[in-house]
mmCIF file of the N, C-alpha and C atoms, coordinates in Angstrom:
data_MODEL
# 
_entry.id   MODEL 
# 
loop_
_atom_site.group_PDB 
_atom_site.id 
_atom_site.type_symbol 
_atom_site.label_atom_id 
_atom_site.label_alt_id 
_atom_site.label_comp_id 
_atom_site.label_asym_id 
_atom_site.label_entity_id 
_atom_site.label_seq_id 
_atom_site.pdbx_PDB_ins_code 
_atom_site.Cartn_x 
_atom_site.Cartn_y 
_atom_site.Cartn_z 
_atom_site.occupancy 
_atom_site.B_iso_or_equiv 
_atom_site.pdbx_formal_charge 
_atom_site.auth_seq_id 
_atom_site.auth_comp_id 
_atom_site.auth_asym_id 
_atom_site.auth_atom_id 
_atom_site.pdbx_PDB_model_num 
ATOM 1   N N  . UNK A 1 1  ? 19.597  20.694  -5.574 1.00 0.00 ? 1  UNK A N  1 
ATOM 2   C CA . UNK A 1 1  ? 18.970  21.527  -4.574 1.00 0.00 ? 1  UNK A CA 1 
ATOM 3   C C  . UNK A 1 1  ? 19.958  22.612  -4.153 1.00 0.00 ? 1  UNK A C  1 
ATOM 4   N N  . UNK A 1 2  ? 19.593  23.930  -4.240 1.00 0.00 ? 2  UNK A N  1 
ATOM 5   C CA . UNK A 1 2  ? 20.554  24.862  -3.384 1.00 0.00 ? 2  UNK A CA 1 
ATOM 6   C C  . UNK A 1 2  ? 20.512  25.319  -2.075 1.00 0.00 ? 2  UNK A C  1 
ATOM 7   N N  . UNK A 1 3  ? 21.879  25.361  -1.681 1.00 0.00 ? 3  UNK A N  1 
ATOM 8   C CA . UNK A 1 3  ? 21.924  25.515  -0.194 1.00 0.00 ? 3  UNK A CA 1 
ATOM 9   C C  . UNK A 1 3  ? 20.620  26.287  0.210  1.00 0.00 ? 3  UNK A C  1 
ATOM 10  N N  . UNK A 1 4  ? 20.374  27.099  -0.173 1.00 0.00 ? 4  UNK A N  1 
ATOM 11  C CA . UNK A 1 4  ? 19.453  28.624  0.734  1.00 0.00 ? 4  UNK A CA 1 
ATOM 12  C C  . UNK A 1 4  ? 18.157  27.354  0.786  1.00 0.00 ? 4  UNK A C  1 
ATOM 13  N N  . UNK A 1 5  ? 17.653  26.651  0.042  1.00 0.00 ? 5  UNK A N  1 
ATOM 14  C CA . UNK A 1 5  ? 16.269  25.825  0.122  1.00 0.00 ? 5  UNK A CA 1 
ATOM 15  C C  . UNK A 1 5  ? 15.985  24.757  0.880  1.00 0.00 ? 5  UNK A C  1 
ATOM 16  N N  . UNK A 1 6  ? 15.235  25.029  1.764  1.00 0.00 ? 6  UNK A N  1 
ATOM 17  C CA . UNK A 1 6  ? 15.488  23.802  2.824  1.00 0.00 ? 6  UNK A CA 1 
ATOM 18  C C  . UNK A 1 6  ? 14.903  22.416  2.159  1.00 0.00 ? 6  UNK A C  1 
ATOM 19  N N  . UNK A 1 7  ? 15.463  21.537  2.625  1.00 0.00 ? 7  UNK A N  1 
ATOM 20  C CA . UNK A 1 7  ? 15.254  19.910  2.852  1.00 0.00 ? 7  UNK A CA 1 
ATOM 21  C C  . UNK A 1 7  ? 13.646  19.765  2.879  1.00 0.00 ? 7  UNK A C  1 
ATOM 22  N N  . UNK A 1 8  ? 12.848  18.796  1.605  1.00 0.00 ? 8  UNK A N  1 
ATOM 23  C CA . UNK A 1 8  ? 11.875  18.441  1.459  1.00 0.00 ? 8  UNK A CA 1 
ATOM 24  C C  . UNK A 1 8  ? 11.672  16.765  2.021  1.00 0.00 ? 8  UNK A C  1 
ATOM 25  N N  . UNK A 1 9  ? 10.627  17.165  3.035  1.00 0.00 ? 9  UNK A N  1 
ATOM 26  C CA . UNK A 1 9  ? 10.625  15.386  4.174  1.00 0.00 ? 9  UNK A CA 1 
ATOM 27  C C  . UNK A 1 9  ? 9.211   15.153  3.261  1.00 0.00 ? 9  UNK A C  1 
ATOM 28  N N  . UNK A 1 10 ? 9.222   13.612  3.531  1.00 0.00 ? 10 UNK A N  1 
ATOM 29  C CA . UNK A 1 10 ? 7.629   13.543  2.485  1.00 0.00 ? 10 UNK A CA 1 
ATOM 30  C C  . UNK A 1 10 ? 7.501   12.240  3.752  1.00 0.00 ? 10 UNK A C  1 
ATOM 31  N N  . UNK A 1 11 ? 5.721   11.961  3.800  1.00 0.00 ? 11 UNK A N  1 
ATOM 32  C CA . UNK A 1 11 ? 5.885   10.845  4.967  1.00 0.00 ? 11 UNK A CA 1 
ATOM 33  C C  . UNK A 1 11 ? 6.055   9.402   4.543  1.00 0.00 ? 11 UNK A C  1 
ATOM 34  N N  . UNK A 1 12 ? 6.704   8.662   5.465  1.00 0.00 ? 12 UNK A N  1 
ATOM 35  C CA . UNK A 1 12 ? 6.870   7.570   5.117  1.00 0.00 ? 12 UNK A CA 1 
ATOM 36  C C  . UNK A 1 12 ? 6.848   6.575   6.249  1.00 0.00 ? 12 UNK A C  1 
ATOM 37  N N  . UNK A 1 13 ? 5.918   5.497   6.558  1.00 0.00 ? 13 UNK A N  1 
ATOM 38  C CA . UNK A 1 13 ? 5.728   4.568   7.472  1.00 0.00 ? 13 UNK A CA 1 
ATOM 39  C C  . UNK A 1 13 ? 5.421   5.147   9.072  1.00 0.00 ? 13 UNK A C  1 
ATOM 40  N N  . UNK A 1 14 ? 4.706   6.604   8.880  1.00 0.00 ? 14 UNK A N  1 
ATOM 41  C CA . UNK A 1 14 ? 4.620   7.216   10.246 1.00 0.00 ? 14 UNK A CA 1 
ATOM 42  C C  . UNK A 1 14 ? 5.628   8.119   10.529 1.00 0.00 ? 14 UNK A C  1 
ATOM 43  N N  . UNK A 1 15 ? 6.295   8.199   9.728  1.00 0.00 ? 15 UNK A N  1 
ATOM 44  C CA . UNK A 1 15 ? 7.469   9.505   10.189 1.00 0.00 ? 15 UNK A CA 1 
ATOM 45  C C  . UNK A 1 15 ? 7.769   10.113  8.607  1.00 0.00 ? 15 UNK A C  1 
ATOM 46  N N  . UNK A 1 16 ? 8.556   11.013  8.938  1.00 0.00 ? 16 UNK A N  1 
ATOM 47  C CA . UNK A 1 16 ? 8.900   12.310  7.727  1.00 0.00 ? 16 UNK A CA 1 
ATOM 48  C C  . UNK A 1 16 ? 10.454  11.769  7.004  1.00 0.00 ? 16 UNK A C  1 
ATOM 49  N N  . UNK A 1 17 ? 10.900  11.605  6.766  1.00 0.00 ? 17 UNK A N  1 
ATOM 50  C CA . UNK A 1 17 ? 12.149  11.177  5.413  1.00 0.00 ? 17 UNK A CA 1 
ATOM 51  C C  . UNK A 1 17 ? 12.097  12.255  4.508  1.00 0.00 ? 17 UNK A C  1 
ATOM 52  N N  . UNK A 1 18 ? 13.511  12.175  4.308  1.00 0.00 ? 18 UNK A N  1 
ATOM 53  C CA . UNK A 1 18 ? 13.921  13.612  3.473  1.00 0.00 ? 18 UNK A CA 1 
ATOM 54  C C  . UNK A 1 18 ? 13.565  13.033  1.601  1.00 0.00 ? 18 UNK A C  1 
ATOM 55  N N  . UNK A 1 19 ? 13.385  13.433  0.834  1.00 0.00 ? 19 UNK A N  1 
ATOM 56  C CA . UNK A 1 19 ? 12.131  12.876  -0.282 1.00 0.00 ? 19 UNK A CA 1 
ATOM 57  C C  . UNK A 1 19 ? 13.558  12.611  -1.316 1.00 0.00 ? 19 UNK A C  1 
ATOM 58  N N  . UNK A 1 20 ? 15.101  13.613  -1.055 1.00 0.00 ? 20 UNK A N  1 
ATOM 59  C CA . UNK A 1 20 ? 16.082  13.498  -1.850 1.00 0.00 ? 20 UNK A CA 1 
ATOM 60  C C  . UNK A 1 20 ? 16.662  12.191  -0.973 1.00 0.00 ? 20 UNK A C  1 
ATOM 61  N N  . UNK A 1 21 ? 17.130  11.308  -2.213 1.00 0.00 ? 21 UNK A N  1 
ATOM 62  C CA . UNK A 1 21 ? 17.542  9.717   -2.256 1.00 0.00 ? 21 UNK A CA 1 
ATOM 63  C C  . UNK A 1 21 ? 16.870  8.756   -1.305 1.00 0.00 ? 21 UNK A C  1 
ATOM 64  N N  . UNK A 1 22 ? 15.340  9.068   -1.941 1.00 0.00 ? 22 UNK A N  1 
ATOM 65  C CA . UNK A 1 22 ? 14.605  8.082   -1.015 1.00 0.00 ? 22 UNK A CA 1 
ATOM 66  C C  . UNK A 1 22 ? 14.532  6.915   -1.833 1.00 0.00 ? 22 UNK A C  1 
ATOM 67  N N  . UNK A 1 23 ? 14.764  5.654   -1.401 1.00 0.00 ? 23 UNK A N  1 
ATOM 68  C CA . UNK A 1 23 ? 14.639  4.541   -1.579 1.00 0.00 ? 23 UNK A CA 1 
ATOM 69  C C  . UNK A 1 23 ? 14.182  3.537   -1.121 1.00 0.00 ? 23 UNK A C  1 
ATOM 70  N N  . UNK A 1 24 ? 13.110  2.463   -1.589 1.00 0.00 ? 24 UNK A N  1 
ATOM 71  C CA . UNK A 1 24 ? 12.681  1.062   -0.516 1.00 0.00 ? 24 UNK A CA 1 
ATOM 72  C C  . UNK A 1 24 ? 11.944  0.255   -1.704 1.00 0.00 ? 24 UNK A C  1 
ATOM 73  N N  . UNK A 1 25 ? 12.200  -0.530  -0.716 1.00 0.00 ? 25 UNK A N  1 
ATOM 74  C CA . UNK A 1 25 ? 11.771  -1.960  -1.141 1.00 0.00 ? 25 UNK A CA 1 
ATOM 75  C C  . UNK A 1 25 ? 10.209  -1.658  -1.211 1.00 0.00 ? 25 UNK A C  1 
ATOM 76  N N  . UNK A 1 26 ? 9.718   -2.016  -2.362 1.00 0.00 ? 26 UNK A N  1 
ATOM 77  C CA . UNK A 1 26 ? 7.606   -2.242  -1.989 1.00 0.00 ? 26 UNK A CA 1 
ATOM 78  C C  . UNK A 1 26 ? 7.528   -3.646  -2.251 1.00 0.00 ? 26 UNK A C  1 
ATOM 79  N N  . UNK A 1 27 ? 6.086   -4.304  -1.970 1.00 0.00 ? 27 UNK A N  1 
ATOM 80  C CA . UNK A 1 27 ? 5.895   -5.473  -1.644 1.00 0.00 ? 27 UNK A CA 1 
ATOM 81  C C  . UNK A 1 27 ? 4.261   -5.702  -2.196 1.00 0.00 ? 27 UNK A C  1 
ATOM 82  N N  . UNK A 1 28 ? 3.971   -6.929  -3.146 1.00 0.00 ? 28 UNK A N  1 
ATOM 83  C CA . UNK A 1 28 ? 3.281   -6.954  -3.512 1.00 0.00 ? 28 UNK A CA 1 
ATOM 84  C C  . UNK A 1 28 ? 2.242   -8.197  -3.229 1.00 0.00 ? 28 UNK A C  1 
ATOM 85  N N  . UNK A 1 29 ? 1.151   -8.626  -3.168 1.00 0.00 ? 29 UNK A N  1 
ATOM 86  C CA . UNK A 1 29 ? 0.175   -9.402  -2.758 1.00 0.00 ? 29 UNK A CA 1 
ATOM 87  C C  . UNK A 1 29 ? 0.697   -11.196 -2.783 1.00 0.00 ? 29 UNK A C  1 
ATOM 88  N N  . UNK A 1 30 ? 1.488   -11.342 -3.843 1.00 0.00 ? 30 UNK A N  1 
ATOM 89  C CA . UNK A 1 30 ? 1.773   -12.306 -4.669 1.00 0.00 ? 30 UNK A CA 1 
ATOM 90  C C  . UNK A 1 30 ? 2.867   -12.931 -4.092 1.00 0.00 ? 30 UNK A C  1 
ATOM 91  N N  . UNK A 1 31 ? 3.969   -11.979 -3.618 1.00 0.00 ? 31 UNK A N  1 
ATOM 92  C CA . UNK A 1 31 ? 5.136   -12.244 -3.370 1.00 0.00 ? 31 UNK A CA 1 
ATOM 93  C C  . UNK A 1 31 ? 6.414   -11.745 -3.805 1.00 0.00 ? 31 UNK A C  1 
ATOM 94  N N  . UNK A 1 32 ? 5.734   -10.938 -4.877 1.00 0.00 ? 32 UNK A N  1 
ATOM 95  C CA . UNK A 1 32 ? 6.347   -9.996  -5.800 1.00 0.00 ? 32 UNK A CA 1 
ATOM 96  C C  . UNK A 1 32 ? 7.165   -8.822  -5.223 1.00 0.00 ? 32 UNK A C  1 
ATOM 97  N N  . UNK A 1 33 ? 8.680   -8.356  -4.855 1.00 0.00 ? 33 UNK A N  1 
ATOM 98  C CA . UNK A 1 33 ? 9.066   -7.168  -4.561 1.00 0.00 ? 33 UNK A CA 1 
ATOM 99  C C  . UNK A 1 33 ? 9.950   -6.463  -5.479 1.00 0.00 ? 33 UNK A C  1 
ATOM 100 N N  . UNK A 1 34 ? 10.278  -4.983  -5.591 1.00 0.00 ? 34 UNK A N  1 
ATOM 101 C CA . UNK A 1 34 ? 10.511  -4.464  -6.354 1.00 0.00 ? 34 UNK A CA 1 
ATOM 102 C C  . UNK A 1 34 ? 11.498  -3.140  -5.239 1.00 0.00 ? 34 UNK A C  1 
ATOM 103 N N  . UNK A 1 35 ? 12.317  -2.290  -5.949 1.00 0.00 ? 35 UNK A N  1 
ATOM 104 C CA . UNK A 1 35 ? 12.674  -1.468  -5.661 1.00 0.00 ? 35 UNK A CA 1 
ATOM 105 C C  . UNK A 1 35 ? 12.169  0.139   -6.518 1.00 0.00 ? 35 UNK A C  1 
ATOM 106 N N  . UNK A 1 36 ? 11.385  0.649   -5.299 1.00 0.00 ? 36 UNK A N  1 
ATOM 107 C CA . UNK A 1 36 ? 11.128  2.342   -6.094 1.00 0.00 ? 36 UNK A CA 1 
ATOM 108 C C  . UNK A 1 36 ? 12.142  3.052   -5.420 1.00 0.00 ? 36 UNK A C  1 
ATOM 109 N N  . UNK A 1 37 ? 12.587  3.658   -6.907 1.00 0.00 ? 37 UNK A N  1 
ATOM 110 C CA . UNK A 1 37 ? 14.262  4.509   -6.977 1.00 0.00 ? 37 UNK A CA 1 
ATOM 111 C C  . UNK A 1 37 ? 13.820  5.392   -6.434 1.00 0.00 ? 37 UNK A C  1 
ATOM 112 N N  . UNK A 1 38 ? 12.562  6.424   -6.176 1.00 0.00 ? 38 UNK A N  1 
ATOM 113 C CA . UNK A 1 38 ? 12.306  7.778   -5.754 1.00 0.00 ? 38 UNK A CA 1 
ATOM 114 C C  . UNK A 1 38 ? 10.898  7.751   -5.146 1.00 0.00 ? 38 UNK A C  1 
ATOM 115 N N  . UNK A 1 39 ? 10.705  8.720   -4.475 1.00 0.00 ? 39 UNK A N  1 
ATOM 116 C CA . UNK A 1 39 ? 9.286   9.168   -3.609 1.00 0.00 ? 39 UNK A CA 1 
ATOM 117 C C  . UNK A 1 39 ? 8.002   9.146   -4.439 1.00 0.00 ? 39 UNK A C  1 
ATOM 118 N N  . UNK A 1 40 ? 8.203   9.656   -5.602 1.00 0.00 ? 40 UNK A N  1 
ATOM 119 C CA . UNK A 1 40 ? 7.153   9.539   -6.733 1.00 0.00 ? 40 UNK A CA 1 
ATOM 120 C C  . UNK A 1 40 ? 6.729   8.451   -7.480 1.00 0.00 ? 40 UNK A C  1 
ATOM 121 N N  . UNK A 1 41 ? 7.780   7.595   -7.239 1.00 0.00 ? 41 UNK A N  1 
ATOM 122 C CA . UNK A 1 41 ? 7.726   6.327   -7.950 1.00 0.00 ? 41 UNK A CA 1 
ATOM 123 C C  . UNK A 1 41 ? 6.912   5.759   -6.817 1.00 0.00 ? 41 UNK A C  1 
ATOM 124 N N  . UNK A 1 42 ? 7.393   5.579   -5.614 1.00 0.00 ? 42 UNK A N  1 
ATOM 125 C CA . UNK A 1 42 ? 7.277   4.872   -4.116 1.00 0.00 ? 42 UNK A CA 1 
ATOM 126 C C  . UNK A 1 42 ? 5.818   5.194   -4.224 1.00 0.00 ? 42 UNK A C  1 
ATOM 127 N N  . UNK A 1 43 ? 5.460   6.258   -4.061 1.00 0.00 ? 43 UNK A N  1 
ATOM 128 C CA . UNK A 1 43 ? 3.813   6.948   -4.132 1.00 0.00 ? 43 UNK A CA 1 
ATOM 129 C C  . UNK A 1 43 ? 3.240   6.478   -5.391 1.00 0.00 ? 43 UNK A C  1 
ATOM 130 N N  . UNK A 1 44 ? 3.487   6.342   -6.549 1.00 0.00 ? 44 UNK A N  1 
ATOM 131 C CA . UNK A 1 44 ? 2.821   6.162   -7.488 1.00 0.00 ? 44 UNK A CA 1 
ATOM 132 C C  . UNK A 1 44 ? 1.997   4.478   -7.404 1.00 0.00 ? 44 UNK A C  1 
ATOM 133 N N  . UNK A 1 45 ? 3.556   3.734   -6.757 1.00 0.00 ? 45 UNK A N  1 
ATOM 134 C CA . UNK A 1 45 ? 2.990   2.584   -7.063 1.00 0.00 ? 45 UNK A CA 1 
ATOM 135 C C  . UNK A 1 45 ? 2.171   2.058   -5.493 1.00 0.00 ? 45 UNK A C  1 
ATOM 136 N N  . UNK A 1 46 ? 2.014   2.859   -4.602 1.00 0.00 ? 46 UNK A N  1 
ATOM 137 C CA . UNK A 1 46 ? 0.863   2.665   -3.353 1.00 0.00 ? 46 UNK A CA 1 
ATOM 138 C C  . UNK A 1 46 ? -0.391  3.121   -3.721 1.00 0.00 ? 46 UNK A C  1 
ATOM 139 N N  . UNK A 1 47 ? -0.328  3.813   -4.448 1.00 0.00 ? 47 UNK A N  1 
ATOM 140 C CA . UNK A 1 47 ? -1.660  4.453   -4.780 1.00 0.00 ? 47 UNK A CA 1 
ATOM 141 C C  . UNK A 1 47 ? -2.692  3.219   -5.867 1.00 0.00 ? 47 UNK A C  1 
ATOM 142 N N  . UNK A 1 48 ? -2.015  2.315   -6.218 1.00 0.00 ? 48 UNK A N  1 
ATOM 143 C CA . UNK A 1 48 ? -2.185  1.426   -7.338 1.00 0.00 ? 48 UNK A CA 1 
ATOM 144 C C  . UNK A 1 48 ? -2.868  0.195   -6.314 1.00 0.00 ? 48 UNK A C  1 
ATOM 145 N N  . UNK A 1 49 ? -3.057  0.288   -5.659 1.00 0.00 ? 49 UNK A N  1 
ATOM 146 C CA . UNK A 1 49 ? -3.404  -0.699  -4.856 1.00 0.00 ? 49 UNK A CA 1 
ATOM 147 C C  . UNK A 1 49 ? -3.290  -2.061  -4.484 1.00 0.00 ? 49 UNK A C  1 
ATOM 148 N N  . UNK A 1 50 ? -1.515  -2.182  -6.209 1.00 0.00 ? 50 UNK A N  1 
ATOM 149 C CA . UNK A 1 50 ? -1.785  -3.639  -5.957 1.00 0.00 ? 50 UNK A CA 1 
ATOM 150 C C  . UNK A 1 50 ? 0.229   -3.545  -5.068 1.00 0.00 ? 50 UNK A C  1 
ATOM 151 N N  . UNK A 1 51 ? 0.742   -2.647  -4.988 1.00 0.00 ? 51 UNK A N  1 
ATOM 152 C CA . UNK A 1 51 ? 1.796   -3.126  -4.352 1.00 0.00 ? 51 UNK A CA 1 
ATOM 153 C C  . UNK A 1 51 ? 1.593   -1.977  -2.673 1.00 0.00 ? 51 UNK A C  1 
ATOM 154 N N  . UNK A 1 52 ? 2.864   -2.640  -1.713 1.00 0.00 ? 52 UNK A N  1 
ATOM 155 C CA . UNK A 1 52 ? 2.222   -1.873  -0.707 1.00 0.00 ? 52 UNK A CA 1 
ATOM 156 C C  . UNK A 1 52 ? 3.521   -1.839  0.277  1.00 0.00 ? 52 UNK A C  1 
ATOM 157 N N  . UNK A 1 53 ? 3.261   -0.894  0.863  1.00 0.00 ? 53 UNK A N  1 
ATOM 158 C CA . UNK A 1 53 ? 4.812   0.060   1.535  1.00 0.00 ? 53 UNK A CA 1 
ATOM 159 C C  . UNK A 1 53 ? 5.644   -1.667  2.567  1.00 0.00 ? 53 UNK A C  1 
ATOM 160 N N  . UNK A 1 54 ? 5.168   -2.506  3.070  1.00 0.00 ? 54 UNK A N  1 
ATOM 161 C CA . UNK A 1 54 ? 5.534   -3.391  4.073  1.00 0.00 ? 54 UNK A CA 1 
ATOM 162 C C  . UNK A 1 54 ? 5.144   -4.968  3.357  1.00 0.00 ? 54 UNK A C  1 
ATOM 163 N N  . UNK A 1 55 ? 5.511   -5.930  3.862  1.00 0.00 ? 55 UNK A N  1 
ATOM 164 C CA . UNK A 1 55 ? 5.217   -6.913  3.987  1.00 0.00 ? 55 UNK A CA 1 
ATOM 165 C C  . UNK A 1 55 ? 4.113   -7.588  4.539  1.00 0.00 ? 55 UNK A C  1 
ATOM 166 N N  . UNK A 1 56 ? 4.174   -7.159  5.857  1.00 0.00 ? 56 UNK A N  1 
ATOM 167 C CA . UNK A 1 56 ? 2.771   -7.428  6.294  1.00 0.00 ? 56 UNK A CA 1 
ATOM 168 C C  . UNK A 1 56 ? 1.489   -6.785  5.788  1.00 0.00 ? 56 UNK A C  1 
ATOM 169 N N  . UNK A 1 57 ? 1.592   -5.743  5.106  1.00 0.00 ? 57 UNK A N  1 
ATOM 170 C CA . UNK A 1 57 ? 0.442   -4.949  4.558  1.00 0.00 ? 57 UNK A CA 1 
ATOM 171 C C  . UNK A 1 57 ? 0.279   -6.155  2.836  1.00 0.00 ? 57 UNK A C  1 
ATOM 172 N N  . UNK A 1 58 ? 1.187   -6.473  2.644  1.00 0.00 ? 58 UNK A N  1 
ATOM 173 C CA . UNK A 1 58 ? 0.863   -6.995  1.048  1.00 0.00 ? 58 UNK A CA 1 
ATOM 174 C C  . UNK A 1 58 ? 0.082   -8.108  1.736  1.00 0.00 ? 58 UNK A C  1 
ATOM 175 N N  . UNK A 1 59 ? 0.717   -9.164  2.860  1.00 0.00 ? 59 UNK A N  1 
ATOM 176 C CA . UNK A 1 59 ? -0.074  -10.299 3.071  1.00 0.00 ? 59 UNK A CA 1 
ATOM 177 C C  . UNK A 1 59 ? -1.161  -10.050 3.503  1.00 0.00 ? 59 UNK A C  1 
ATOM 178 N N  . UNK A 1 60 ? -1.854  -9.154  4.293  1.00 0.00 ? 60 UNK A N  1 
ATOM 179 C CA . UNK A 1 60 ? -3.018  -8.991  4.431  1.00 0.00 ? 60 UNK A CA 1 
ATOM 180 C C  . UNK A 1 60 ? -4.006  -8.444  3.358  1.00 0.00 ? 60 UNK A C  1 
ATOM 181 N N  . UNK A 1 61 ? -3.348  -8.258  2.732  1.00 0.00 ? 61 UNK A N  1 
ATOM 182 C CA . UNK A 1 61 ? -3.945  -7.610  1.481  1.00 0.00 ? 61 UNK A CA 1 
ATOM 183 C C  . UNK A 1 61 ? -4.196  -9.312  0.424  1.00 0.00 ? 61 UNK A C  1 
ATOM 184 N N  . UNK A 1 62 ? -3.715  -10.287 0.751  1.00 0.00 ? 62 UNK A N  1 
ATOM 185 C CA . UNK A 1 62 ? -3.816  -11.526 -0.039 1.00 0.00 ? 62 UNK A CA 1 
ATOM 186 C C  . UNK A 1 62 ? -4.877  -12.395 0.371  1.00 0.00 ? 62 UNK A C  1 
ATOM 187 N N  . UNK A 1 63 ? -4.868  -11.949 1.702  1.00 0.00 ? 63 UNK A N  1 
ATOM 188 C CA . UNK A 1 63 ? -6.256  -12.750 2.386  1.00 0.00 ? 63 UNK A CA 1 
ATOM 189 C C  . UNK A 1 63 ? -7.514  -12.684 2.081  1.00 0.00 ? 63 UNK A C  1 
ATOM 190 N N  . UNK A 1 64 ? -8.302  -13.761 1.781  1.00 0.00 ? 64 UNK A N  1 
ATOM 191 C CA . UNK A 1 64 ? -10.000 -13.446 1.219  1.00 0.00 ? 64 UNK A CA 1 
ATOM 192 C C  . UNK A 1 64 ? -10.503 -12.721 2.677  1.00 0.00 ? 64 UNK A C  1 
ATOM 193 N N  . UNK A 1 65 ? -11.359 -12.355 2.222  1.00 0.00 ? 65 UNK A N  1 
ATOM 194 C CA . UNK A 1 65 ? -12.474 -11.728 3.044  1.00 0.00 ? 65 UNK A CA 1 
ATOM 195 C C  . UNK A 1 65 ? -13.371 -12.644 3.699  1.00 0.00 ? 65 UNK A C  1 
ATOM 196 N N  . UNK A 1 66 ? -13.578 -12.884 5.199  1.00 0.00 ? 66 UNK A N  1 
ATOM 197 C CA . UNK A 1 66 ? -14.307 -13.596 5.905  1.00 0.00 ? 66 UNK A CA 1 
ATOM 198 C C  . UNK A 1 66 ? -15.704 -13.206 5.915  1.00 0.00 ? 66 UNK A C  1 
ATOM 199 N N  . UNK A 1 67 ? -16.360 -13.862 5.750  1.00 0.00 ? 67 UNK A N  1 
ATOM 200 C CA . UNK A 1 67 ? -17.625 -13.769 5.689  1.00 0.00 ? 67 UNK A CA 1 
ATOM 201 C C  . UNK A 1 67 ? -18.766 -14.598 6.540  1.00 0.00 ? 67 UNK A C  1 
ATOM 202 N N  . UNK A 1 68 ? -19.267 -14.540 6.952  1.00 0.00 ? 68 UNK A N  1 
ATOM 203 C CA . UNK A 1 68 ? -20.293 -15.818 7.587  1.00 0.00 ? 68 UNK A CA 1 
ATOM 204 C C  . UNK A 1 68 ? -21.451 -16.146 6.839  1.00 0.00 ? 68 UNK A C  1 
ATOM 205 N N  . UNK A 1 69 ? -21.573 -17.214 6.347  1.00 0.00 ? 69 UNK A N  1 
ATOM 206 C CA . UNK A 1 69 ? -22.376 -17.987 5.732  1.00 0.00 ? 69 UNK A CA 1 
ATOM 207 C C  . UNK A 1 69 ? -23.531 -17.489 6.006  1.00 0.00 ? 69 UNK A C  1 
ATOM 208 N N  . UNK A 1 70 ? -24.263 -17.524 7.104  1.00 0.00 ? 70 UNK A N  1 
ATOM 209 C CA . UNK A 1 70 ? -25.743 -17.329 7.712  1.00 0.00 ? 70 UNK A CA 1 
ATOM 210 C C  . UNK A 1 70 ? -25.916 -15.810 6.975  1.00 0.00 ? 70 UNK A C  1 
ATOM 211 N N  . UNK A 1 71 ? -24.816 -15.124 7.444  1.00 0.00 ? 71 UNK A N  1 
ATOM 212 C CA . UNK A 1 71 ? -25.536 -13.185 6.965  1.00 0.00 ? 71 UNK A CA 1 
ATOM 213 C C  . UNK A 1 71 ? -26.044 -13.158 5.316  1.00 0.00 ? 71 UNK A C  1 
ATOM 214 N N  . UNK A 1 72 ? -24.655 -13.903 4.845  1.00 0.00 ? 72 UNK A N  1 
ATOM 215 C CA . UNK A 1 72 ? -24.871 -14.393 2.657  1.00 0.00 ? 72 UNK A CA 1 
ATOM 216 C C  . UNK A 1 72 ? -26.109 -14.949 2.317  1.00 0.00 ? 72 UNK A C  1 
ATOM 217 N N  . UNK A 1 73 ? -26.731 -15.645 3.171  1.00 0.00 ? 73 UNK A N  1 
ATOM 218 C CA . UNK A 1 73 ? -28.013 -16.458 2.463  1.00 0.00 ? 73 UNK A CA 1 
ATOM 219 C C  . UNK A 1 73 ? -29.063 -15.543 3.403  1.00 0.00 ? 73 UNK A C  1 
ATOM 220 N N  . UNK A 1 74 ? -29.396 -14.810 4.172  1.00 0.00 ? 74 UNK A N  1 
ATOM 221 C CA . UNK A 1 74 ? -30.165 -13.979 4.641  1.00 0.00 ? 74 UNK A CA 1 
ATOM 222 C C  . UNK A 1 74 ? -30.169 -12.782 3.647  1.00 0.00 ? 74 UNK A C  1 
ATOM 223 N N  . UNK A 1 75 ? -29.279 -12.077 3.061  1.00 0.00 ? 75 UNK A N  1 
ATOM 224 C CA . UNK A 1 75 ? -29.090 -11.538 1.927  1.00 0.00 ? 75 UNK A CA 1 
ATOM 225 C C  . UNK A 1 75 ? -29.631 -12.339 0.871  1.00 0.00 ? 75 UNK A C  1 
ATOM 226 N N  . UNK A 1 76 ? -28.958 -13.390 0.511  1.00 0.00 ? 76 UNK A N  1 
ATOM 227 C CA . UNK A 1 76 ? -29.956 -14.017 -1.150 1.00 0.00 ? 76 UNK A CA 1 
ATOM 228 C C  . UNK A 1 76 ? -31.320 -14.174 -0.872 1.00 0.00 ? 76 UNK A C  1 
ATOM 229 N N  . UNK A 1 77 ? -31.778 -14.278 0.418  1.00 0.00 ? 77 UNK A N  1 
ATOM 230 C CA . UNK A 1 77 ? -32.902 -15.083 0.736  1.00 0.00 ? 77 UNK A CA 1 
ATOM 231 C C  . UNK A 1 77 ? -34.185 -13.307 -0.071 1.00 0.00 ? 77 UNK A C  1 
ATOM 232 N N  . UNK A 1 78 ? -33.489 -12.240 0.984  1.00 0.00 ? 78 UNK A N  1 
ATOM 233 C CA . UNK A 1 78 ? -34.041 -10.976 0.762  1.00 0.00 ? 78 UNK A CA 1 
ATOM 234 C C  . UNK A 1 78 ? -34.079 -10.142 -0.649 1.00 0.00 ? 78 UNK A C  1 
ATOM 235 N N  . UNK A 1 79 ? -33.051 -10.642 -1.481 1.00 0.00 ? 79 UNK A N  1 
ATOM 236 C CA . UNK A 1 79 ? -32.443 -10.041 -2.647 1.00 0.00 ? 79 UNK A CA 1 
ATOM 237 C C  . UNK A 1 79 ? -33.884 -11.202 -3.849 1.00 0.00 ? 79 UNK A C  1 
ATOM 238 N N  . UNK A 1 80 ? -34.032 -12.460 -3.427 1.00 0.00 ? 80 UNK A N  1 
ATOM 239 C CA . UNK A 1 80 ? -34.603 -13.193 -4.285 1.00 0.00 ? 80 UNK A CA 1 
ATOM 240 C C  . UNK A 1 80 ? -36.427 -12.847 -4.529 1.00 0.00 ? 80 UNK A C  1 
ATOM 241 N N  . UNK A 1 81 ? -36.533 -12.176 -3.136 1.00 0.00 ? 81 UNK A N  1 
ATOM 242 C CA . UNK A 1 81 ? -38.200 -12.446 -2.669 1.00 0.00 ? 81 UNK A CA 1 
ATOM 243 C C  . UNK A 1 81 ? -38.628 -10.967 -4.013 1.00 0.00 ? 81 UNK A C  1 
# 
């Protein structure tokens, strides 16, 4: 980068970070973590939906989907007729 060009921030977790020697940990559904060496990498692999900027975002991301029984069979009941 040359001096005269200012500093490129890219966002990250709610705030701006400078995008030169960005580094972090991502976190995946499974338990799986990894290190993205750069911003593009970091972005590439959020966009993928299966790894994710935090910890708490991967575990919620592992959880089934709640559902209530009664709404599912009011649906089959309507879907069958």
């Amino acid at each position: 980068m040359h001096r005269d060009q200012p500093e490129e921030y890219v966002p990250y977790l709610n705030r701006s970070v400078p995008r030169r020697g960005f580094r972090t940990m991502i976190y995946a559904s499974d338990g799986r973590e990894k290190l993205a060496e750069s911003y593009d990498e970091f972005d590439a692999y959020i966009h993928s939906d299966t790894w994710f900027a935090t910890k708490d975002e991967a575990l919620a991301a592992s959880k089934p989907i709640k559902r209530k029984n009664k709404e599912v069979k009011e649906i089959n009941e309507y879907v069958s007729e």
